[in-house]
C-alpha positions as CSV (number, residue, x, y, z in Angstrom):
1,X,3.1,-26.4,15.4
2,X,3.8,-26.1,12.1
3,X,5.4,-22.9,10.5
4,X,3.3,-21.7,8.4
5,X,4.3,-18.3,5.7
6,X,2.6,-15.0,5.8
7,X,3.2,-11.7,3.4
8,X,3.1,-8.4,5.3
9,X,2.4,-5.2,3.9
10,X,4.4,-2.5,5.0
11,X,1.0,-0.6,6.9
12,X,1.6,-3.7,9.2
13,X,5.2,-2.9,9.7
14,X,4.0,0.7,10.9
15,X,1.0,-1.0,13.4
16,X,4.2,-2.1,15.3
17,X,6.0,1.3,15.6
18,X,2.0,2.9,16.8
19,X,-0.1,2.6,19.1
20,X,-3.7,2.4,16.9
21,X,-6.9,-0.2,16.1
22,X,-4.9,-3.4,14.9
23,X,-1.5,-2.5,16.4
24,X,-2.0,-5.4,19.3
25,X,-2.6,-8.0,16.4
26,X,0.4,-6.6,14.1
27,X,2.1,-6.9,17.3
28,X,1.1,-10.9,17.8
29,X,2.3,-11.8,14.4
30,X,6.0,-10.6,15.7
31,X,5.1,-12.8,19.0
32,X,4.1,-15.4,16.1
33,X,7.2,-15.4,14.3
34,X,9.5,-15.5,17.6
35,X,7.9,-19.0,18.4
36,X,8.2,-20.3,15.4
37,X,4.3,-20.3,14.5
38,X,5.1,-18.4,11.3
39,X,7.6,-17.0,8.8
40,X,7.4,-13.6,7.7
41,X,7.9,-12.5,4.2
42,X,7.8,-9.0,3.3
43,X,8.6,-7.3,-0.4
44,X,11.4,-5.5,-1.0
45,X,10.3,-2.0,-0.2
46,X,8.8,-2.9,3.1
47,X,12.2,-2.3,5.2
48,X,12.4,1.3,3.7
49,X,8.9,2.0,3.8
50,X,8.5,1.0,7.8
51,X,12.1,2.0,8.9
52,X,11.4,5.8,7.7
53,X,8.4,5.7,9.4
54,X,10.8,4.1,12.9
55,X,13.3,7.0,12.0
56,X,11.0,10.0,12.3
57,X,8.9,8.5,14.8
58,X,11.8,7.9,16.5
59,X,15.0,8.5,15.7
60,X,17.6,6.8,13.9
61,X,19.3,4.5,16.7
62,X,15.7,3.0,17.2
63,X,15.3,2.6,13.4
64,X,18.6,0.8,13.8
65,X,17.7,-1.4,16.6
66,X,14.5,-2.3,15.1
67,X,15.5,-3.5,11.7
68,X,18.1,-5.5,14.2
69,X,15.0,-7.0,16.1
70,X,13.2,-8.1,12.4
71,X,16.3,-9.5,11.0
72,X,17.1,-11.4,14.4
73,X,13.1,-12.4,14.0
74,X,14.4,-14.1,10.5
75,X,11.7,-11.7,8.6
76,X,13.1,-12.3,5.4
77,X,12.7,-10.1,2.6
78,X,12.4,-10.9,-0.8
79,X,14.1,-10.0,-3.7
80,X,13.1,-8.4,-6.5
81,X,13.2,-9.9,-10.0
82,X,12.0,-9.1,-13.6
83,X,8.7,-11.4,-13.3
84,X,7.6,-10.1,-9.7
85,X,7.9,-6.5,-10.9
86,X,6.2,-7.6,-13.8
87,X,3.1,-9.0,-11.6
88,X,3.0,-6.0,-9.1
89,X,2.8,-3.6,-12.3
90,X,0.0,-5.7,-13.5
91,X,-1.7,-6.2,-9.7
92,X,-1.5,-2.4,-9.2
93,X,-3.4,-2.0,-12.6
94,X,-6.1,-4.5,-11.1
95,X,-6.4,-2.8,-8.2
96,X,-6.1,0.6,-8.6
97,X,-3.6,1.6,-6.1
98,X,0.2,2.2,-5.7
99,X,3.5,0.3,-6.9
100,X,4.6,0.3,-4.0
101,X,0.8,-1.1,-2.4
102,X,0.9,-3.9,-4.9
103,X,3.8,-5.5,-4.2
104,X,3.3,-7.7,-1.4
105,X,-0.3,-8.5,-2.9
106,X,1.8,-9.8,-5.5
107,X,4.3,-11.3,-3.4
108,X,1.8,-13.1,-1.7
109,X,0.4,-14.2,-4.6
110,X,3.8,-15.5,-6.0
111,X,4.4,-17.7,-3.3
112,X,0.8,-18.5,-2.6
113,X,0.5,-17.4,0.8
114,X,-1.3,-15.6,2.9
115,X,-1.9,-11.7,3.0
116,X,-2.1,-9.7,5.7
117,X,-2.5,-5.5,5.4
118,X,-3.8,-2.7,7.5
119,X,-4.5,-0.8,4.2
120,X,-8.1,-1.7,3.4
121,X,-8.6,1.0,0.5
122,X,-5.3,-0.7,-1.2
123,X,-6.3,-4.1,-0.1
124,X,-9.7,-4.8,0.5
125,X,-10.3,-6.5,-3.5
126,X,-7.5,-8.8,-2.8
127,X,-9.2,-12.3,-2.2
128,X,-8.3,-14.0,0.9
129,X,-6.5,-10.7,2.3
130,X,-6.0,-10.4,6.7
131,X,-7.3,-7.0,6.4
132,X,-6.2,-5.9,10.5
133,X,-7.1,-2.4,12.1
């Protein structure tokens, strides 16, 4: 099959650490991305974003070990440069929602990709958006 590149928002990143509606499917796209189905791209504030949530959910080792499971997963995170701040400032206008919420919309949108998000009232006007949960 061919690998095919998704954006996650970080309320994806958090399905994995819960157990909630749309934590089995957050859960399949790590299944996903072990066989090779898909590549996972997350914005640069994702890794803080969900590893807080890992850390006082459950401690600091299992932060540890879990950022250890995503990098071994070859999540990759992108970097952050003048243009892509530049977009998310401008999608966070557009949408009416958080820096920190527009940034993989505009991630996504950068490297034309799919979206996927478990934040509908951040999400839902993005077009073609996963919206999970």
């Amino acid at each position: 099959m061919t690998e095919r590149t998704i954006v996650l928002d970080a309320s994806v990143g958090v399905k994995w650490l819960k157990s909630e509606a749309g934590s089995d499917e957050a859960r399949a796209l790590l299944t996903d991305a072990a066989e090779g189905e898909v590549r996972i791209v997350v914005p640069a504030v994702f890794p803080h974003e969900v590893l807080d949530v890992a850390r006082r959910r459950r401690g600091h080792r299992v932060a540890r070990e879990f950022w250890a499971r995503l990098h071994a997963l070859g999540v990759l995170v992108a970097g952050a440069d003048f243009e892509l701040i530049q977009a998310t400032l401008a999608t966070a206008e557009a949408l009416e929602c958080t820096v920190y919420d527009a940034a993989a919309p505009a991630l996504a949108a950068r490297l034309g990709c799919e979206l996927y998000s478990a934040d509908a009232s951040a999400h839902a006007g993005v077009p073609g958006v996963r919206l999970i949960g």
